[in-house]
Gaussian input, Z-matrix of N, CA and C with variables (Angstrom, degrees):
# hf/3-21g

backbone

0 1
 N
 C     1     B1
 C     2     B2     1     A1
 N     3     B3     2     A2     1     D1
 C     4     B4     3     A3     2     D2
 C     5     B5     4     A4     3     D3
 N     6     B6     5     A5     4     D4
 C     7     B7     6     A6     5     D5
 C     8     B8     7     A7     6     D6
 N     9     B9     8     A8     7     D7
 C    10    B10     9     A9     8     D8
 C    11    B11    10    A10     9     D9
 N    12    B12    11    A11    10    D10
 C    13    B13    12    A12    11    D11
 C    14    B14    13    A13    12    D12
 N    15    B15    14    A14    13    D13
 C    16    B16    15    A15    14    D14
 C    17    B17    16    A16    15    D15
 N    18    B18    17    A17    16    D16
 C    19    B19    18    A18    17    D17
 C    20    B20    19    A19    18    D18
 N    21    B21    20    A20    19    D19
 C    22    B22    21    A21    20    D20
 C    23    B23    22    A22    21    D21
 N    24    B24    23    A23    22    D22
 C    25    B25    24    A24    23    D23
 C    26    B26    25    A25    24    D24
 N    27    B27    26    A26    25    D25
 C    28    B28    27    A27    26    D26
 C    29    B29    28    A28    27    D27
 N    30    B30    29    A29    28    D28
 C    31    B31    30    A30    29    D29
 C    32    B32    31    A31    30    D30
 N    33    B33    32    A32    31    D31
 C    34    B34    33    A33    32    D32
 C    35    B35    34    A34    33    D33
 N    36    B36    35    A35    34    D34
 C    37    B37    36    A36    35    D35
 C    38    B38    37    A37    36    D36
 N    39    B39    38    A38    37    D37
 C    40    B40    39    A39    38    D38
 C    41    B41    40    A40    39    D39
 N    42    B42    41    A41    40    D40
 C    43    B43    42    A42    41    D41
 C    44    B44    43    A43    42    D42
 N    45    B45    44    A44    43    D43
 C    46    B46    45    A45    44    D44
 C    47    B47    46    A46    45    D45
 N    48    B48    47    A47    46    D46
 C    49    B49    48    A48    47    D47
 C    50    B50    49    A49    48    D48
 N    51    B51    50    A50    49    D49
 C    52    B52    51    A51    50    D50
 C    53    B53    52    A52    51    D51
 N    54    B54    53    A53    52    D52
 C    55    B55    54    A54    53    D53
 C    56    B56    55    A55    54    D54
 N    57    B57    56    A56    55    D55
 C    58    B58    57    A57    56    D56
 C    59    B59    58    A58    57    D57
 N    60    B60    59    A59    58    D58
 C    61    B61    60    A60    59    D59
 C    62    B62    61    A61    60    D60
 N    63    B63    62    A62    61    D61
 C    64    B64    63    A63    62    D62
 C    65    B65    64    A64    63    D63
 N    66    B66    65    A65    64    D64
 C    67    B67    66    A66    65    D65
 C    68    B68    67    A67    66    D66
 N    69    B69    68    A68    67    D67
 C    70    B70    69    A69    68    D68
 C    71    B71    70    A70    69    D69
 N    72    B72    71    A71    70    D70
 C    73    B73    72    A72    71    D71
 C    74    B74    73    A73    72    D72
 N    75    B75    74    A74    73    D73
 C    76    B76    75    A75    74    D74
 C    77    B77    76    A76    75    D75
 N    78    B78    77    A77    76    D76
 C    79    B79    78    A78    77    D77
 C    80    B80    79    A79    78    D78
 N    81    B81    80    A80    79    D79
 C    82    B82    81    A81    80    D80
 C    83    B83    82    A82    81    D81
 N    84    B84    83    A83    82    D82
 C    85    B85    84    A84    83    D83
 C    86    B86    85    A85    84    D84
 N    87    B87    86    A86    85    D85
 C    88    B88    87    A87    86    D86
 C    89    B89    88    A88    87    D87
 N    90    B90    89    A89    88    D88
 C    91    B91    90    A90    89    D89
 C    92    B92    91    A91    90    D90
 N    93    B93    92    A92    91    D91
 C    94    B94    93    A93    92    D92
 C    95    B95    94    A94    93    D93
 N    96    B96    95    A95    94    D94
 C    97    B97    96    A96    95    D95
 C    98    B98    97    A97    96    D96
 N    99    B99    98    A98    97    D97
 C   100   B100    99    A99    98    D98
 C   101   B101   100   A100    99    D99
 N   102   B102   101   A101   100   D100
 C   103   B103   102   A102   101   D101
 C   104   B104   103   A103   102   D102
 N   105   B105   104   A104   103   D103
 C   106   B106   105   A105   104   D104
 C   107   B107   106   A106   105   D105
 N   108   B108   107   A107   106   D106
 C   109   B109   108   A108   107   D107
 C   110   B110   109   A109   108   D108
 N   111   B111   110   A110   109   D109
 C   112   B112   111   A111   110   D110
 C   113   B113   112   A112   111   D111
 N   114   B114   113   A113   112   D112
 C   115   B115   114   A114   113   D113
 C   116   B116   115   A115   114   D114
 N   117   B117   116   A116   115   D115
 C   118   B118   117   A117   116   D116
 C   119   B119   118   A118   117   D117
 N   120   B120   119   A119   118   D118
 C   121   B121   120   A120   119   D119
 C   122   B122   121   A121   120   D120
 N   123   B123   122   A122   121   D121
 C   124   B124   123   A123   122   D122
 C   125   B125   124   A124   123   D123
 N   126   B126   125   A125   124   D124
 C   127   B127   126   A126   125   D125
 C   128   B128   127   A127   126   D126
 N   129   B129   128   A128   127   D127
 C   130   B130   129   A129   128   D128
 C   131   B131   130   A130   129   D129
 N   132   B132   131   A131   130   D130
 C   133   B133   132   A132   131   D131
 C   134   B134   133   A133   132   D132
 N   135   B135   134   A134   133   D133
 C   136   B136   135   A135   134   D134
 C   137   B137   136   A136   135   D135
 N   138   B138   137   A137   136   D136
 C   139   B139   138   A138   137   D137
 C   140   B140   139   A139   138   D138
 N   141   B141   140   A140   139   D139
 C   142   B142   141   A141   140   D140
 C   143   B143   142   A142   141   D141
 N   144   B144   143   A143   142   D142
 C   145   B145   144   A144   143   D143
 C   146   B146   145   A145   144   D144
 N   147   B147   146   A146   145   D145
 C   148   B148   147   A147   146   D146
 C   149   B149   148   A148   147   D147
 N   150   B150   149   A149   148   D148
 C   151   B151   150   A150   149   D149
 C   152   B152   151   A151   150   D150

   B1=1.4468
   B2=1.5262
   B3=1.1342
   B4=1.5839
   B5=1.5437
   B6=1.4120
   B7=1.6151
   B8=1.9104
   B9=1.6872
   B10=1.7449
   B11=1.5797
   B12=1.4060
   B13=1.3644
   B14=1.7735
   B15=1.3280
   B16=1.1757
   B17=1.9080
   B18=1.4687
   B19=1.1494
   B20=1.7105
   B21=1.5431
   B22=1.5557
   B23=1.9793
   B24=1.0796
   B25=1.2398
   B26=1.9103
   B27=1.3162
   B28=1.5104
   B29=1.4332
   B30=1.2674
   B31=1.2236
   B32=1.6823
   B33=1.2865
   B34=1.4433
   B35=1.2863
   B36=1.3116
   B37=1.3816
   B38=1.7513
   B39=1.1669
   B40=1.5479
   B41=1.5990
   B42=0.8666
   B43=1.6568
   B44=1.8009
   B45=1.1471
   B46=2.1175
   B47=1.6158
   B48=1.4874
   B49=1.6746
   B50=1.9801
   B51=1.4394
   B52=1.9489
   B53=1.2955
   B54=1.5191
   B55=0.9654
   B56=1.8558
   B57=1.6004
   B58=1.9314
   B59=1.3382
   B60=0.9582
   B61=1.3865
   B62=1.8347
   B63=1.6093
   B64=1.2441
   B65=1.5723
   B66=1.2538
   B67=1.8278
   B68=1.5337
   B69=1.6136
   B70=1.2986
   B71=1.6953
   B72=1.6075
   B73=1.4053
   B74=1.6258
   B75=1.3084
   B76=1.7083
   B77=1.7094
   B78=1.4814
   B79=1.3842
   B80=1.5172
   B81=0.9259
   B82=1.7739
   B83=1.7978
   B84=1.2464
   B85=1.7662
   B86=1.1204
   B87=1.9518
   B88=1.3886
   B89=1.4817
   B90=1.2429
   B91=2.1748
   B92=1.5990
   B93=2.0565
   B94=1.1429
   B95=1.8443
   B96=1.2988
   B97=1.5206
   B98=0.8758
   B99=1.6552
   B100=1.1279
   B101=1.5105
   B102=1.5514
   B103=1.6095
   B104=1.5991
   B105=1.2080
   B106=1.8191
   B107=1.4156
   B108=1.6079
   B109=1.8456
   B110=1.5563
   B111=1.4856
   B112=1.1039
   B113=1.7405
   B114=1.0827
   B115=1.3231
   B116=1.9390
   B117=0.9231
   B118=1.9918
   B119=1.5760
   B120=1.4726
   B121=1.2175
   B122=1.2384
   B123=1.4798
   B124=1.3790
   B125=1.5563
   B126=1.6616
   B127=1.6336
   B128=1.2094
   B129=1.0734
   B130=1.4955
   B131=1.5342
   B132=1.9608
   B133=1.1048
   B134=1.6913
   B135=1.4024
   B136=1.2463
   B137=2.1511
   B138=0.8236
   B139=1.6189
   B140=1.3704
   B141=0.8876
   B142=1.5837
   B143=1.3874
   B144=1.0574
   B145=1.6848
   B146=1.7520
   B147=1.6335
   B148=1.7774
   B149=1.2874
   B150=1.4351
   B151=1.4323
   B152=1.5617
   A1=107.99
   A2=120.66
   A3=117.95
   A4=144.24
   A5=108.87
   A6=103.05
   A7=111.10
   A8=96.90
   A9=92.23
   A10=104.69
   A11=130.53
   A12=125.50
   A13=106.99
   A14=90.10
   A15=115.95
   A16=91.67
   A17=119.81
   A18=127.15
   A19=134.42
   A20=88.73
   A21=119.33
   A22=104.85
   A23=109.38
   A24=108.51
   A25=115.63
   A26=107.79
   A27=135.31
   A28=92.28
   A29=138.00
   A30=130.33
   A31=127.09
   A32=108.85
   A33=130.45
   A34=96.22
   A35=140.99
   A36=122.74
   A37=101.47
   A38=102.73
   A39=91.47
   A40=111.17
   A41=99.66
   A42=118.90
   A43=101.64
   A44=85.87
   A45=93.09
   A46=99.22
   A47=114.61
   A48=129.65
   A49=82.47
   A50=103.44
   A51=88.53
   A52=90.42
   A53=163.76
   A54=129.51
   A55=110.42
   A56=108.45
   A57=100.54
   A58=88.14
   A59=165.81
   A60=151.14
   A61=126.55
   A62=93.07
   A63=134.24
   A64=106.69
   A65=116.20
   A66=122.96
   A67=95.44
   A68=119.00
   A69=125.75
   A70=98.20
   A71=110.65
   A72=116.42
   A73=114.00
   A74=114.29
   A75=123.85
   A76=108.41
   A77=99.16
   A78=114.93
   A79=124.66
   A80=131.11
   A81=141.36
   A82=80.19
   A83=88.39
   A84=100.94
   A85=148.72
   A86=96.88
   A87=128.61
   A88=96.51
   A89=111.73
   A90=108.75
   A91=95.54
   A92=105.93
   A93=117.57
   A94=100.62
   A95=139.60
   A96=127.24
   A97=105.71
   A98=150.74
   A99=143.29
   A100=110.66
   A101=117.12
   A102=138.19
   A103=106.26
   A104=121.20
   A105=106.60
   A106=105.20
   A107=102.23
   A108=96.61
   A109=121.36
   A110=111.24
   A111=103.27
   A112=110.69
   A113=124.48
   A114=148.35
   A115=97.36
   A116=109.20
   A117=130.72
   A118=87.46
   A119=131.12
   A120=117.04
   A121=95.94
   A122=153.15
   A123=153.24
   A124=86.92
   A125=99.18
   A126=91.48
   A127=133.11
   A128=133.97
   A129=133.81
   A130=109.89
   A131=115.62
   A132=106.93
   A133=130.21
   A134=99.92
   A135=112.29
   A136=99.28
   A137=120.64
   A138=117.89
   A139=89.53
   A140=123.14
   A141=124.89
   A142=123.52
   A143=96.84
   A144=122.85
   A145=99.87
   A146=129.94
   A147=128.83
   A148=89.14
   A149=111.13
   A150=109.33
   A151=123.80
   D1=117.11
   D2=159.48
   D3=-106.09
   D4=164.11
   D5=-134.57
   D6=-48.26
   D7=-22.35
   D8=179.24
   D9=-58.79
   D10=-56.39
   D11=143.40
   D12=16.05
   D13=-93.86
   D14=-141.98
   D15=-59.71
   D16=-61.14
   D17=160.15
   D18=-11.74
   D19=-54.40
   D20=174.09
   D21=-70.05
   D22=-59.02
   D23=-172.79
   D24=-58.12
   D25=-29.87
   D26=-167.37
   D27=-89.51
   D28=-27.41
   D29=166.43
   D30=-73.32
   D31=-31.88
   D32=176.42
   D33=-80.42
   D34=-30.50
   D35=176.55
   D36=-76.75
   D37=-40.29
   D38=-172.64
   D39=-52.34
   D40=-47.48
   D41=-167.18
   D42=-54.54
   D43=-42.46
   D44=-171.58
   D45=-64.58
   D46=-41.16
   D47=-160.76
   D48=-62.71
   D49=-60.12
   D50=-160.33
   D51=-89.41
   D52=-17.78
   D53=-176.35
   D54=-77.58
   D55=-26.23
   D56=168.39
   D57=-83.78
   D58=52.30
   D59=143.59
   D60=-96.44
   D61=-40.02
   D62=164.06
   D63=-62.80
   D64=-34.86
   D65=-148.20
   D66=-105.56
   D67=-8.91
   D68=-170.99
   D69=-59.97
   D70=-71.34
   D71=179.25
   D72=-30.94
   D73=-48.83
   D74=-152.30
   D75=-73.06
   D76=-50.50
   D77=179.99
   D78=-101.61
   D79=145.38
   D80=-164.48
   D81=-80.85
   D82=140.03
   D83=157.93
   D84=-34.34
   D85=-30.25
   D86=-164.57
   D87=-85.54
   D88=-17.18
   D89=-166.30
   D90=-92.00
   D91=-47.72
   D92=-152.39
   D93=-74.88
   D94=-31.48
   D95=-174.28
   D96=-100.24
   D97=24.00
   D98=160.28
   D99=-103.21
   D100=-10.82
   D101=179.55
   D102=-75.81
   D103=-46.16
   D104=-178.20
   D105=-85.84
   D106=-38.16
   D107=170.84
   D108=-35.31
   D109=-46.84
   D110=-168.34
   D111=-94.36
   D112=-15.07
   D113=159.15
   D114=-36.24
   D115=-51.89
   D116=-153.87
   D117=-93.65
   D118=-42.37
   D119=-174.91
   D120=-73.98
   D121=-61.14
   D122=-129.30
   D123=-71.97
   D124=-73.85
   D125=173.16
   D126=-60.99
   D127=7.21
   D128=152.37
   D129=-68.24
   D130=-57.95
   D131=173.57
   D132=-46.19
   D133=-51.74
   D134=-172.49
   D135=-70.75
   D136=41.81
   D137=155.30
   D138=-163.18
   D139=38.39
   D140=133.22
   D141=-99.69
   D142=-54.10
   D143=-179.46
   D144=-63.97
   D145=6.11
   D146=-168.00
   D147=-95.07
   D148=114.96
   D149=150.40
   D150=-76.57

């Protein structure tokens, strides 16, 4: 992996941190923590499923 990689990936976290941060006010809790949960399972599946 190289550092643009690494850069790129570190940017999408930022972005996720203020865009649910922002989304706190808009959405009830109940919509917003069941959304990365399932976000983390897909990608969990899907690097299981990497040949």
């Amino acid at each position: 992996m190289s550092i643009l990689d690494h850069k790129v990936m570190a940017a999408g976290s930022v972005a996720g941190a203020v865009l649910g941060g922002l989304l706190l006010g808009v959405f009830p809790d109940l919509v917003l923590i069941p959304a990365p949960a399932l976000i983390l399972l897909v990608s969990a599946v899907k690097l299981a499923r990497h040949d």
